[in-house]
C-alpha positions in Angstrom: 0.0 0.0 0.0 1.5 3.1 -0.9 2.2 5.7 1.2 3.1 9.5 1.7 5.8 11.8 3.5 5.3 10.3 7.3 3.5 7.6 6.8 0.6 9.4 5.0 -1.5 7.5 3.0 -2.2 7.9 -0.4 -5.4 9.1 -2.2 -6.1 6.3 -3.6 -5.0 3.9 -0.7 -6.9 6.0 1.7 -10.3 5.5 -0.7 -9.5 2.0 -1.1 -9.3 1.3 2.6 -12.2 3.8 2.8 -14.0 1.1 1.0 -12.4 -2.1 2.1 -13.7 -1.4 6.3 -16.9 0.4 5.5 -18.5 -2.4 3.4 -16.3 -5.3 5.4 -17.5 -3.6 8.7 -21.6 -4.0 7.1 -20.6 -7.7 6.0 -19.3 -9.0 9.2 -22.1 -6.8 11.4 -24.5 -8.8 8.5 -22.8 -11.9 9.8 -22.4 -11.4 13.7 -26.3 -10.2 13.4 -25.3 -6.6 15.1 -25.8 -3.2 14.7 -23.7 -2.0 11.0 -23.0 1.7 12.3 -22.0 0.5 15.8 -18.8 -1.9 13.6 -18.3 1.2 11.2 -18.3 3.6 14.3 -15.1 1.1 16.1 -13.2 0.5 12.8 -13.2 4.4 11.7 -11.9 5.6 15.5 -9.4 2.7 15.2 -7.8 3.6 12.2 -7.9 7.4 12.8 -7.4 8.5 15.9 -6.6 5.5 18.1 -3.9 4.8 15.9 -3.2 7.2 13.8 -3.5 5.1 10.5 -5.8 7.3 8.5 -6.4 10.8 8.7 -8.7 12.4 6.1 -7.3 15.4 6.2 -3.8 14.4 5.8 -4.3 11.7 3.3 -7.3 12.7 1.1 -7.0 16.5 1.8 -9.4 19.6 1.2 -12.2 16.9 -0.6 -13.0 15.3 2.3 -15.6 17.8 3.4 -16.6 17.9 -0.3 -17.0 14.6 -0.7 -18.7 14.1 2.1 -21.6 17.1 1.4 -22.3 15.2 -1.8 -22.5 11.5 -0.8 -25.4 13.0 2.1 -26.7 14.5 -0.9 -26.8 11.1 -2.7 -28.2 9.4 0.8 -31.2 11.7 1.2 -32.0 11.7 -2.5 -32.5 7.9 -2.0 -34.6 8.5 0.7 -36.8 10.3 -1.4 -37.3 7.6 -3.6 -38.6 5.4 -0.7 -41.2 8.0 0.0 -44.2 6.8 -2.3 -47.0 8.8 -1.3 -49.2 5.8 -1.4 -47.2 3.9 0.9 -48.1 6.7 3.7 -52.1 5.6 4.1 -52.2 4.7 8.2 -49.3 6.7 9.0 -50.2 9.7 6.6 -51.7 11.9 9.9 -48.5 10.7 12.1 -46.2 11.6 9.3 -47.8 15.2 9.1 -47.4 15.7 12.8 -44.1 14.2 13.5 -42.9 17.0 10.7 -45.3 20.0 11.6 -45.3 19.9 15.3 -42.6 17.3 16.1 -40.1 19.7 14.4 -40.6 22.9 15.4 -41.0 21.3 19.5 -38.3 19.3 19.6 -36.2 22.2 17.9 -37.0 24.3 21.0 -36.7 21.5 23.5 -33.7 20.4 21.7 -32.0 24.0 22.4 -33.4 23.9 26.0 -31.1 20.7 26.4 -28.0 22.2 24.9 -28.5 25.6 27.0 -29.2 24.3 30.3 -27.8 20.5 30.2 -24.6 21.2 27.7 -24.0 24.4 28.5 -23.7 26.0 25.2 -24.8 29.7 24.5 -28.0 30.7 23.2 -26.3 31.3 19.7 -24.7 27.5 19.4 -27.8 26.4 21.4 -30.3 27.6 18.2 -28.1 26.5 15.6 -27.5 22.9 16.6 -30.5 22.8 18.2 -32.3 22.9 14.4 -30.1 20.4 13.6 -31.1 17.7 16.3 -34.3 17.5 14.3 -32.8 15.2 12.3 -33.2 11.6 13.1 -30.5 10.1 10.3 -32.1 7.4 7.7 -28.7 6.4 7.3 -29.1 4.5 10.8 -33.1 3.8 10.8 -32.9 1.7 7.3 -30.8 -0.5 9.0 -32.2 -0.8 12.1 -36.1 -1.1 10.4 -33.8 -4.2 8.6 -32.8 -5.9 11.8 -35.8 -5.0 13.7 -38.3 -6.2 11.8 -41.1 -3.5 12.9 -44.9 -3.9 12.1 -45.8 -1.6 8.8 -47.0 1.5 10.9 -43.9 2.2 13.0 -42.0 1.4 10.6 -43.3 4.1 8.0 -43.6 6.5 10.7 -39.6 6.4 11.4 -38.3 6.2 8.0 -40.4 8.9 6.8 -40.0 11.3 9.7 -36.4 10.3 9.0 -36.5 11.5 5.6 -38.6 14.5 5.6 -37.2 15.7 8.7 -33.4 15.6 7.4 -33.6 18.3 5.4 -36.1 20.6 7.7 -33.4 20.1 10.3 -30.4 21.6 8.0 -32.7 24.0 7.4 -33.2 24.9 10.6 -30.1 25.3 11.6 -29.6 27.9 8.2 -32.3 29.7 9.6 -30.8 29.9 13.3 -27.1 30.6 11.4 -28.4 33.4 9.2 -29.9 35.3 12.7 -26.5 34.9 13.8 -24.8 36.1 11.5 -27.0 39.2 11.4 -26.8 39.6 15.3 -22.9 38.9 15.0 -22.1 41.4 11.9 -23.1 44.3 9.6 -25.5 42.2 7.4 -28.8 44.1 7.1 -32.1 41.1 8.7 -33.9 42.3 5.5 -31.0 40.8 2.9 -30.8 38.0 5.0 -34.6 37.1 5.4 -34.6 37.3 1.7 -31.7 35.3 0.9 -33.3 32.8 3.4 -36.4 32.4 1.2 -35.0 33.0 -1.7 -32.8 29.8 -1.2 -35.7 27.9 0.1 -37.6 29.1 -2.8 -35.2 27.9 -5.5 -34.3 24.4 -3.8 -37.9 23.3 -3.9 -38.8 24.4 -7.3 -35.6 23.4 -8.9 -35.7 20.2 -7.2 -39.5 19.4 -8.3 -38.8 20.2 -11.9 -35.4 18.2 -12.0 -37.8 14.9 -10.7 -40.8 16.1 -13.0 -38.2 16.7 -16.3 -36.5 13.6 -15.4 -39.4 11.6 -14.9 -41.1 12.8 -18.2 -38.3 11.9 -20.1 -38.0 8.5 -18.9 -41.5 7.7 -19.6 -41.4 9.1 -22.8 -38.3 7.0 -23.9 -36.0 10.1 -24.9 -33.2 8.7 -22.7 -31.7 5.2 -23.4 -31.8 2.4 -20.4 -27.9 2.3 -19.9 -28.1 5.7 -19.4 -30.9 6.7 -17.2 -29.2 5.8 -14.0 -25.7 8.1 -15.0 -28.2 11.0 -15.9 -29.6 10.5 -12.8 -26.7 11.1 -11.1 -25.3 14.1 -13.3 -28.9 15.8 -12.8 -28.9 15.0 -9.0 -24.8 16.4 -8.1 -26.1 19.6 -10.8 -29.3 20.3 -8.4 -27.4 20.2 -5.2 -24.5 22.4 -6.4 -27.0 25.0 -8.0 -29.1 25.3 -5.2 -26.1 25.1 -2.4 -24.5 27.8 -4.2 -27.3 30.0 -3.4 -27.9 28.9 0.3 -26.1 26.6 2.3 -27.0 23.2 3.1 -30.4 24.0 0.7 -29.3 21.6 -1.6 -30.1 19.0 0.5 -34.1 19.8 0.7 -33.5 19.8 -3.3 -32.4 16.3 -4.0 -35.0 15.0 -1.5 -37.9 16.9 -3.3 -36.4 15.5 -6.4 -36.6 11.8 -5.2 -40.2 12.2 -3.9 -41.4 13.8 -7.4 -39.7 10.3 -9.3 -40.7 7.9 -6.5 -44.4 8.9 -7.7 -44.2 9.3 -11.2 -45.0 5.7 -11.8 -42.1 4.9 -13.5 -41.4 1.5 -15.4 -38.3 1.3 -14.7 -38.5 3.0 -11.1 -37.2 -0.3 -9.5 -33.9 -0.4 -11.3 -33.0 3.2 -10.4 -34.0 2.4 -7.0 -32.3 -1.0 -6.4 -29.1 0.8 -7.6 -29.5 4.3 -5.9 -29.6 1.3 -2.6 -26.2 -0.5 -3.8 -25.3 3.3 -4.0 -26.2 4.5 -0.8 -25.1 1.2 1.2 -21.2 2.3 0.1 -21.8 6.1 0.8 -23.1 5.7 4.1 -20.3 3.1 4.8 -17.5 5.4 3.4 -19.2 8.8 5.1 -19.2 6.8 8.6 -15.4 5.9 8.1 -14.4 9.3 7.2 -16.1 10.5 10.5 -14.9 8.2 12.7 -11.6 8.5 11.4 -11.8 13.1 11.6 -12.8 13.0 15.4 -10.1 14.8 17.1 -9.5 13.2 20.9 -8.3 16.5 21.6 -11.9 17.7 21.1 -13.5 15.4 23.1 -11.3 16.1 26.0 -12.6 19.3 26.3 -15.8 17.9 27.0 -17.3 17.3 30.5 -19.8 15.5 32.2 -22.7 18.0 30.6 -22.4 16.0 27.9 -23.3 13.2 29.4 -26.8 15.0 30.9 -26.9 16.5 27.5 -26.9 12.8 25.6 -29.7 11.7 29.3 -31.8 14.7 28.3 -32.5 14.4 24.5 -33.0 10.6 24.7 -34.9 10.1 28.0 -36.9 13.6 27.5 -36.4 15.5 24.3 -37.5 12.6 22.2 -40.2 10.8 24.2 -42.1 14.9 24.5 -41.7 15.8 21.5 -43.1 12.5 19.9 -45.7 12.0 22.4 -47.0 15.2 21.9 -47.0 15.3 18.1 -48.7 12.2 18.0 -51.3 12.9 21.1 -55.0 12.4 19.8 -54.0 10.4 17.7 -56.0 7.0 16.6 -52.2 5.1 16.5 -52.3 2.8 19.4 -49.8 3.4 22.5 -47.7 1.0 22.0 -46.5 2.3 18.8 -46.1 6.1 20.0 -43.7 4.4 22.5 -41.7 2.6 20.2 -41.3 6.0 17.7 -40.9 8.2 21.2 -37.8 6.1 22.3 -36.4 5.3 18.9 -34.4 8.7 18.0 -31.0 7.5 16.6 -28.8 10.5 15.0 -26.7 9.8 12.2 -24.4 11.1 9.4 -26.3 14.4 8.7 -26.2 15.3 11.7 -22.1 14.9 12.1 -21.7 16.0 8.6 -23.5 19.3 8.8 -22.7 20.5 12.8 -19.1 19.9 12.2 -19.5 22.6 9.2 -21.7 25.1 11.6 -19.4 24.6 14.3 -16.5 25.6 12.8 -18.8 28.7 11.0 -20.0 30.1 14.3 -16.2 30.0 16.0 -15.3 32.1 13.1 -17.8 34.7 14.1 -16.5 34.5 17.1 -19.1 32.6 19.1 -16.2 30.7 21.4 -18.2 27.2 22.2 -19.3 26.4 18.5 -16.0 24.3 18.8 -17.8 22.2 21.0 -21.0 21.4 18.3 -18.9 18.8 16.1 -17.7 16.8 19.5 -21.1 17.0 21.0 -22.5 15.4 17.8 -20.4 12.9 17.2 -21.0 11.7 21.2 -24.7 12.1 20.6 -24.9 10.1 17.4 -22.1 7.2 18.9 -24.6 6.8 22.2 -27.6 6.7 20.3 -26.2 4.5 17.4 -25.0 2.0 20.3 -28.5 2.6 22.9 -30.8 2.2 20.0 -29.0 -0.7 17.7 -28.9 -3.1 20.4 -31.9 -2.4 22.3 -34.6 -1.4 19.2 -35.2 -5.2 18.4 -36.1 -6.5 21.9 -37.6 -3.1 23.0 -40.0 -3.7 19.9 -40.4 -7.3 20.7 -41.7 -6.5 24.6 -44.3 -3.8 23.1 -45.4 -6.6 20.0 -44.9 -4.5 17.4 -43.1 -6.3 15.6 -44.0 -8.2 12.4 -43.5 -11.8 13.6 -41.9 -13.6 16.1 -40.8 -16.3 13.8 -40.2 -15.1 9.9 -43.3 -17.1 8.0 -43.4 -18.5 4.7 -44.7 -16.9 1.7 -46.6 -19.3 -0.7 -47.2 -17.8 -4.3 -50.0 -19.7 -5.6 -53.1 -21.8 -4.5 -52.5 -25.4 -5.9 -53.4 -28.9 -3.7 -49.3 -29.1 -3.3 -49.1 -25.6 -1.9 -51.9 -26.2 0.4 -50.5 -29.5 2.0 -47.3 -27.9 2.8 -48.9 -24.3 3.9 -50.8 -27.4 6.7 -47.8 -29.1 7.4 -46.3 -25.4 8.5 -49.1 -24.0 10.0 -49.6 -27.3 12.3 -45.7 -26.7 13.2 -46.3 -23.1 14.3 -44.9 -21.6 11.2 -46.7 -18.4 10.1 -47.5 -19.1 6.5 -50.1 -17.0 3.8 -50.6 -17.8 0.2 -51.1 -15.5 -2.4 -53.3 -16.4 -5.6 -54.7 -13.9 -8.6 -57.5 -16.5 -9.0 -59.9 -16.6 -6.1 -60.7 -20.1 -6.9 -57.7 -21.4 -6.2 -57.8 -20.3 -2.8 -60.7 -22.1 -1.6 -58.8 -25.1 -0.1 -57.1 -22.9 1.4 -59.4 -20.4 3.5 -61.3 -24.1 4.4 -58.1 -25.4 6.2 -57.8 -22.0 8.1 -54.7 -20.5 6.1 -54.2 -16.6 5.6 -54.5 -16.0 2.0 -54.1 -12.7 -0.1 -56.2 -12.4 -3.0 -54.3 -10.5 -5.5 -51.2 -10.0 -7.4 -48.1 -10.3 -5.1 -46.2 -7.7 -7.1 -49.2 -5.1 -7.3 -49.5 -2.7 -5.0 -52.0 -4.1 -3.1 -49.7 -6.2 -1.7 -47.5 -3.7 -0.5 -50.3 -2.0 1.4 -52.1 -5.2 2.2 -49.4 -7.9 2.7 -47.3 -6.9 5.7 -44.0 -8.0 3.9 -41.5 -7.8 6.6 -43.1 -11.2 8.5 -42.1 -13.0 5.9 -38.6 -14.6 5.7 -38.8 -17.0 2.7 -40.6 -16.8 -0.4 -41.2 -19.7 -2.8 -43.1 -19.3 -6.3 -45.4 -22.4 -7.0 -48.1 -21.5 -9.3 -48.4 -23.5 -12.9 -46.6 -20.6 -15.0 -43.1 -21.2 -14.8 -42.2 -17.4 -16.2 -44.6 -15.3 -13.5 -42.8 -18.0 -10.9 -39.4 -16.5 -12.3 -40.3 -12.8 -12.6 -41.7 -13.3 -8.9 -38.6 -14.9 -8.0 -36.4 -11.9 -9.5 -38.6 -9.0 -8.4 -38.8 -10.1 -4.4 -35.3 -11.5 -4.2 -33.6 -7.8 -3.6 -36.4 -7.0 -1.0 -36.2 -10.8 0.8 -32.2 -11.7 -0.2 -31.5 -13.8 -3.1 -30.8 -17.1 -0.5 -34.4 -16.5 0.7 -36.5 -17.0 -2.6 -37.6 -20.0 -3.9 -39.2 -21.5 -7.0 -40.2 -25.1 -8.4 -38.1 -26.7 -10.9 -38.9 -25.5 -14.5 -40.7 -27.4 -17.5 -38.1 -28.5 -19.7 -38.1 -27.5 -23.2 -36.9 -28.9 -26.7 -36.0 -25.4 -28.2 -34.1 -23.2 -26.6 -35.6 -20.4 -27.4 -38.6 -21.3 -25.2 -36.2 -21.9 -21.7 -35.7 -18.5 -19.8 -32.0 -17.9 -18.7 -30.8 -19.4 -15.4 -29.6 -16.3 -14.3 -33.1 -15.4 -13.5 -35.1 -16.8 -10.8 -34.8 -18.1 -7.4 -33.4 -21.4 -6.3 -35.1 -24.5 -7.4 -36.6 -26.4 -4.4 -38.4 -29.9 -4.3 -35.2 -31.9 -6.4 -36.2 -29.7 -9.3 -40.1 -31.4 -9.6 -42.4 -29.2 -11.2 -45.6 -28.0 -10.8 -47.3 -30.9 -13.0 -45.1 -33.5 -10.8 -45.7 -32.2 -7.7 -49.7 -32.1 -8.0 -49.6 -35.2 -9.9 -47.8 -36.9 -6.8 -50.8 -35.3 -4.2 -53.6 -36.8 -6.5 -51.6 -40.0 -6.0 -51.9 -40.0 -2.4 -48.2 -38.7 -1.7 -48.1 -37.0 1.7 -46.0 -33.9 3.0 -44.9 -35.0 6.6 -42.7 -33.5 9.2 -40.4 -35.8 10.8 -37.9 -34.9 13.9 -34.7 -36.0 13.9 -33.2 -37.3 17.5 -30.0 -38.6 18.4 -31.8 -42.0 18.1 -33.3 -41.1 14.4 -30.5 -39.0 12.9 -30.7 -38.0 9.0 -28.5 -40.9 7.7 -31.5 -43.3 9.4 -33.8 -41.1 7.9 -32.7 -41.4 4.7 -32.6 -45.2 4.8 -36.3 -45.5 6.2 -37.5 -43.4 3.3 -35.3 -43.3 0.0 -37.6 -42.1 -2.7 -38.5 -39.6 -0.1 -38.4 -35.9 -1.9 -37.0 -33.6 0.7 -38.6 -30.0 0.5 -36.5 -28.3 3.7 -36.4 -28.1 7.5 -37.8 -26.2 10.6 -35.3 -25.1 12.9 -35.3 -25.5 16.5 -36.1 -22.0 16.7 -39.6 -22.4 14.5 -37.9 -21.3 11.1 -38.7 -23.0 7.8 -35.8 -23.8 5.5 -36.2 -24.7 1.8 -33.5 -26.7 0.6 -31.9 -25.9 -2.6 -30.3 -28.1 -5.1 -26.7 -27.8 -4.2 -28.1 -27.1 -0.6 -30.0 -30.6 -0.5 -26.5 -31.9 -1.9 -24.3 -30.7 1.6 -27.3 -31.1 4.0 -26.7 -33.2 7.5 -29.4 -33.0 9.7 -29.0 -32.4 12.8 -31.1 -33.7 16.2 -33.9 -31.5 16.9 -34.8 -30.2 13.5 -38.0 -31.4 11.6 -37.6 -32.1 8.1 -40.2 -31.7 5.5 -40.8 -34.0 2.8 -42.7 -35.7 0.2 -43.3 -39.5 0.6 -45.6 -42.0 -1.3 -48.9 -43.1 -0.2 -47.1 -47.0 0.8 -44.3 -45.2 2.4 -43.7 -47.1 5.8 -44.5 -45.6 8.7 -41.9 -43.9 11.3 -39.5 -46.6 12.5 -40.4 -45.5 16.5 -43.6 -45.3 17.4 -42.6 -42.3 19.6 -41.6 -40.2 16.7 -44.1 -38.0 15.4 -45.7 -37.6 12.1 -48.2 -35.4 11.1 -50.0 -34.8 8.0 -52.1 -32.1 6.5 -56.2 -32.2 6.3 -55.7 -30.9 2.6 -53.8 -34.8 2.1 -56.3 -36.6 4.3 -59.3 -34.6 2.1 -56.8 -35.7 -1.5 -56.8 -39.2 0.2 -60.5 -39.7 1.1 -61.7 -38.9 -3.0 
């Protein structure tokens, strides 16, 4: 790795290992099932300051803060596209007041806290009081993620999130401007007007980017390879325009912008959005790591234990008022307005932008606006840690959460699909299946089995089907193409290992066979939909058998060889397909159940202390 005078870094080196611990940081937090920002948080102070490995400023230089303004940029114009004003419906009225009254209260209690608990003056007090408005969807996507929160609390914090981001910078303009006209020669009439003006231009420039972008996408005037660079060129132009004018403006533009696109109906809305997320997933890694690795120890020495009252105040009482009473009178039940009141997590705009007004107001001569860049960066590291490993259970204790154990989506109403929704259901696994045909989900609503009468990919579903309680997908209707496009369309939301189809009907001409590349995994040894049903209609059964010490797999195997393994339920209650090449390394091990196919004069369990069960659907198959 090549390196500078003094051990420096170079650019490029210092990008690279930029790159390498923010994505390796979200990939082992992905593994170890914690908190990503909490791993980005420790790698970036233990490079930088701990040990003096990376410095920003030394090896990357005056683009750093740059670099840093535009990749927020890039964040909150991707949480704009998340904001489909369709997907607001039950948590349309919190939404309003979390923005109209949350923000403007918890801006006042928010100063409050840094005036009497921090100590701050008024002037630093205003300005990064605005700024604590922000909540930072760069930590609540992931948390949402791990969580797994029921719909309403869910929409509430990502788009209070969202909206809120940019209000806050704003805020803290506004507070900055009075400042500035209390601090120096600047007439309040120029700067009121520069205020609005700035305002003004960021919404209106940032609606008609979206609208002008969106139009000509629909309108095919810009080729597919290169709607997503044109995106980008359009999105970096708005901010720069608009920040040019008034600070930190640019950042209510590109949000605008993403809103106006996310509801244009675009057909090719999920590919800018699915790459806007690959996008955003290195941004916020590489922002994170660039923070961590600026904080100055020196700083934070300089700090006392206000801060730690400070960091007490806005998370045990700032928060909790200010959401409580935004959402008082409200028809959302209690339990929820908890959850939102003590979920408050602060995160890269915050940092980014306080940093930037902390250093302004010590230039006016305001003497503790120093202190508003180390007071962040604690606030956002306790409430990164408090909230990342307590949201999940704290969500858990109130039930409002999705699911205790992630169910089974079943796409398509057939006799097979039936038996093994039973088999689930009769095992404690939550389990729904979804059918266009209302027919087809007779069998189903008769054995007691939530259905969804609809189009899984319409968006019905999205309001109707509460996604996130789901874990595993698997496409098993008769049409082996809308089992493949349902297979590719969920597989970004659900995780490619998580989707699941039957095997394919094999065709003479190639030109009839869609590519492999496209799909989910084939379950069931690769039977198709014909074979499977066919098998039912001859008396095969789905069964759940437990493996023991006494009954391992290699036993199981013996006592039923033409048996056609389908997956496994975990000790936990989770549901496993089983792949091909996953069916090819399974084990077993003592406690699971696997679930499998086996023929009518199968024998019987080996033990008569073993269990077996089978579905009424088979029993119903049996007895015509």
């Amino acid at each position: 790795m090549a390196t500078g005078a003094e051990g420096a870094l170079g650019p490029v080196a210092a990008l690279a290992l930029v790159g390498v611990l923010g994505v390796g940081s979200q990939w082992l937090a992905w593994k170890l099932r914690l908190p990503a920002i909490v791993l980005m948080l420790a790698a970036g102070i233990l490079v930088g300051p701990a040990f003096g490995l990376f410095d920003p400023d030394r090896d990357i230089g005056p683009l750093t803060g740059p670099m840093i303004s535009l990749a927020v940029a890039v964040i909150l114009f991707e949480g704009g596209l998340t904001l489909n004003l369709h997907s607001l419906r039950d948590a349309a009225e919190g939404v309003k007041r979390l923005v109209f009254i949350g923000a403007p209260l918890g801006w006042l209690l928010s100063t409050l806290a840094l005036k009497y608990g921090a100590g701050l003056s008024w002037e630093s007090s205003a300005v990064f009081g605005g700024l604590m408005i922000v909540t930072g969807p760069t930590v609540i996507a992931p948390l949402l993620r791990t969580a797994r929160l029921s719909r309403r609390p869910a929409a509430l914090l990502q788009w209070e999130a969202i909206l809120n981001d940019p209000i806050g910078a704003l805020a803290a303009v506004l507070a900055f401007e009075v400042v500035v006209v209390l601090n120096a020669d600047v007439p309040a009439g120029e700067a009121a007007f520069e205020f609005i003006l700035g305002i003004g231009l960021a919404t209106v420039l940032g609606a008609a980017a979206g609208w002008g972008l969106a139009k000509a996408y629909s309108r095919a005037m810009v080729p597919e390879y290169m709607k997503v660079p044109l995106l980008f060129v359009v999105l970096l132009g708005v901010f720069a325009l608009c920040d040019g004018v008034l600070h930190e403006s640019g950042l209510l533009a590109v949000t605008v912008m993403g809103i106006v696109i996310a509801n244009a109906n675009l057909a090719s809305f999920d590919d800018l959005r699915r790459f806007k997320e690959q996008a955003t997933i290195l941004l916020v890694s590489g922002v994170f790591i660039l923070l961590a690795a600026s904080l100055d120890f020196s700083q934070l020495a300089r700090l006392d234990w206000r801060a730690l009252v400070f960091v007490a105040a806005v998370v045990l009482v700032v928060r909790p008022l200010t959401v409580l009473t935004a959402l008082a009178s409200t028809d959302i039940p209690w339990r929820e307005r908890v959850l939102v009141a003590f979920t408050g997590p602060r995160g890269v705009v915050l940092v980014a932008v306080a940093g930037l007004f902390g250093t302004r107001l010590a230039d006016l001569g305001v003497a503790d606006g120093a202190l508003i860049g180390p007071l962040a960066f604690v606030l956002v590291a306790a409430t990164v840690v408090v909230h990342g490993f307590t949201l999940a259970p704290f969500a858990k204790g109130l039930d409002v959460v999705a699911s205790g154990t992630p169910g089974v989506l079943l796409i398509g109403g057939s006799h097979w699909s039936v038996a093994l929704a039973e088999v689930l259901k009769k095992h404690e696994v939550p389990v729904m299946i979804a059918d266009p045909n209302r027919s087809h989900l007779t069998r189903a609503r008769a054995a007691g089995i939530p259905t969804f009468f609809g189009d899984i990919l319409s968006e019905a579903a999205e309001h109707r089907v509460e996604l996130a309680s789901f874990g595993t997908v698997i496409a098993a209707t008769d049409n082996d193409a809308y089992n493949t496009l349902v297979a590719t369309e969920l597989a970004p939301e659900f995780g490619r290992e998580n989707v699941y189809q039957l095997g394919r009907e094999k065709s003479e001409f190639t030109r009839y066979q869609l590519p492999p590349t496209l799909g989910g995994r084939i379950m069931a040894r690769g039977e198709t939909y014909e074979a499977l049903n066919a098998k039912i209609w001859q008396l095969w059964r789905i069964r759940a058998t437990r493996l023991t010490e006494e009954f391992p797999f290699a036993r199981w195997q013996e006592t039923w060889p033409d048996a056609i393994l389908l997956g496994h339920i975990s000790a936990s209650g989770k549901f496993r397909p089983l792949g091909e090449k996953q069916r090819e390394e399974f084990k077993g091990e003592a406690g699971m159940r696997l679930v499998s196919m086996v023929a009518a004069d199968a024998p019987e369990m080996p033990r008569p202390e073993e269990v077996q069960e089978e579905g009424e659907e088979q029993k119903a198959a049996a007895a015509i």
